[in-house]
N, C-alpha and C positions, 0 to 999 in steps of 0.2 A: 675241522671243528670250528675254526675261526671263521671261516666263508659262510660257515652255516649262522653264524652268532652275526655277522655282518649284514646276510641277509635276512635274517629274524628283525634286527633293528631297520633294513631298509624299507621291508614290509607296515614296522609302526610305524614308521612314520609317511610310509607311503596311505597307510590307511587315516591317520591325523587328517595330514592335506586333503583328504577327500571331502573328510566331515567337516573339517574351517573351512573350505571352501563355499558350502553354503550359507555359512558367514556373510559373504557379500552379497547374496540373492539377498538375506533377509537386512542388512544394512541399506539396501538400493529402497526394499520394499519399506523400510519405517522412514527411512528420507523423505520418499513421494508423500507417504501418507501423511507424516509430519507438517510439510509444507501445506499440501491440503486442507488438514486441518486447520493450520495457523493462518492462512492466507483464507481459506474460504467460510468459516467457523469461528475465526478469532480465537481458537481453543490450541491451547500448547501445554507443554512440561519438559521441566529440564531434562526429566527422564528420558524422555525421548530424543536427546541431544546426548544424552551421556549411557543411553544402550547403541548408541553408532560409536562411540567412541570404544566404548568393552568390543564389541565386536571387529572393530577395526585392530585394537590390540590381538586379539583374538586370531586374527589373517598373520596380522605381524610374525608377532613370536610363537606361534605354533607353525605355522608352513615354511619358516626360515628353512628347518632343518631339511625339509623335504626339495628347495632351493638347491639347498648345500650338495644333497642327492645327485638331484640331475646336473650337477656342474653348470649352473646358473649362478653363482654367485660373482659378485662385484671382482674382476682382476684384473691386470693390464694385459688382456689377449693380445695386444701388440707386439711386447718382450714376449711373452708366453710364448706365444704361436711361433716363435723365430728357435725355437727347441725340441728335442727330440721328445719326442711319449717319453721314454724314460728317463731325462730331466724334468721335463715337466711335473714326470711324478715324485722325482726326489723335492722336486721345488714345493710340492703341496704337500709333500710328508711332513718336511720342517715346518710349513707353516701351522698345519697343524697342530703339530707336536710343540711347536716355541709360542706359535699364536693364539691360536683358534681354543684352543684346552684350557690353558692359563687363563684367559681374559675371563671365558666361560666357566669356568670354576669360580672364579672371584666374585664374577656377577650372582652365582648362585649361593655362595658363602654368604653374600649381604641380603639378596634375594628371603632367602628363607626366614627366619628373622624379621624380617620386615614385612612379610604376609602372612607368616603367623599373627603376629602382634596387632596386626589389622583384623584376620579372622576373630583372634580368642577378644578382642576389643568389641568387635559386629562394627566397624567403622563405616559410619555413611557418610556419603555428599553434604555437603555444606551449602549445597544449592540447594532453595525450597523445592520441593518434591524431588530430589534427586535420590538414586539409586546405593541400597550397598555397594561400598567399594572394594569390599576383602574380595569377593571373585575374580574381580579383575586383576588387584594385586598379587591372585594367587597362578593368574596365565603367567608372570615373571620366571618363577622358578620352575616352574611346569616345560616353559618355549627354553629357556637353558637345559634344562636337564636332559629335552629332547636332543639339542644342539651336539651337547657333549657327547650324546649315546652316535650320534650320527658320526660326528666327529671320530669316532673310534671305531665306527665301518668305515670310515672312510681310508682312516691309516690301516685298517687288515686287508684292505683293497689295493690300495700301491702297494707295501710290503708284498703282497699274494703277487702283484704286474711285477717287480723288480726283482721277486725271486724264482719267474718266468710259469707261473703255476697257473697266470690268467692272461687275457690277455687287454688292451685299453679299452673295451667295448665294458668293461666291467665296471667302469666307474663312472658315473655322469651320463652324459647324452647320446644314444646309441650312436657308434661310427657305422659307417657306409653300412646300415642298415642292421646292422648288426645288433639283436636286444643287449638291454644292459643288463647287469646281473641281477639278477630277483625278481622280471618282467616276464 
C-alpha cells in the first residue's frame, strides 16, 4: 500500500516536470523576442522581464521535487559513494526525516500565508506595466508541498530498500540499467 502511495506521488510529480519543463522553451522564446523587440522596435515592458522570471520560478520550485526523484539532488557523492546502498539509504532516511520535512514544512507554514494575502490582496508589480504577482507567490507553497509529498516517497522507498522488500533500482537513478520504481 505504501509503494503504491509512493509511486502515485512519484507519477505527480513525474507528470509536474513534464509540464514546467516547457517553462523554459517558452522563457527561451519571450527572451529572444524580448530582445527583438527592444533592440530592433525600441518597444519593451517590464512584463516581459518579469513573465521570465514567474517562469523561471516556475522550473525552480515545481521540478525540484521531481530532482529529488531521480536522485539528482545537491550531496557530497564523495563521502556517499565510499558506503554501502544500505548506509547510503539509512544516511538519506535521516536526512530526510531531520531535514528535508522540517525545513519544508516550515517553508510552507510561512508560504501559505504569505500567498494568500498576496492572492485575496490581487497584488501587482510596482514596476510600470508589470505583472500580478499573487501567481507566482502561489508556485512557493504549491513547489513545497510537492517537495514534502516526494520527500515522503521517498522515505517509503529506503524503508521498503532496508526492509529488503525493494531493491536500490527503486529510488533515484536506474542502476546497471535497471528502471526505477514507477518507470
Amino acid at each position: 500500500m505504501f509503494l503504491k502511495a509512493a509511486r502515485l506521488i512519484d507519477t505527480l510529480n513525474e507528470k509536474v516536470a513534464n509540464i514546467v519543463s516547457w517553462a523554459l522553451v517558452a522563457a527561451v522564446v519571450i527572451c529572444a523576442a524580448n530582445a527583438l523587440l527592444r533592440y530592433g522596435l525600441n518597444l519593451s515592458s517590464n512584463a516581459w522581464l518579469e513573465i521570465q522570471w514567474y517562469l523561471f520560478a516556475a522550473m525552480f520550485l515545481l521540478a525540484a521535487p521531481h530532482t529529488l526523484k531521480r536522485d539528482e539532488h545537491v550531496r557530497i557523492d564523495v563521502v556517499a559513494g565510499r558506503f554501502s546502498k544500505r548506509a547510503q539509504a539509512w544516511m538519506d532516511l535521516f536526512g530526510f526525516v531531520l531535514f528535508l520535512l522540517p525545513v519544508c514544512a516550515l517553508i510552507l507554514w510561512y508560504a501559505i500565508p504569505y500567498a494568500m494575502l498576496s492572492l485575496r490582496g490581487g497584488e501587482m508589480s510596482m514596476n510600470a506595466g508589470g505583472l500580478l504577482q499573487w501567481p507566482a507567490k502561489m508556485l512557493i507553497p504549491a513547489g513545497f508541498l510537492l517537495m514534502i509529498l516526494q520527500g515522503v516517497s521517498e522515505i517509503i522507498k529506503r524503508i521498503a530498500f532496508l526492509a529488503g522488500r525493494v531493491d536500490a533500482s527503486a529510488f533515484g537513478k536506474p542502476h546497471d540499467g535497471a528502471p526505477a520504481l514507477g518507470e
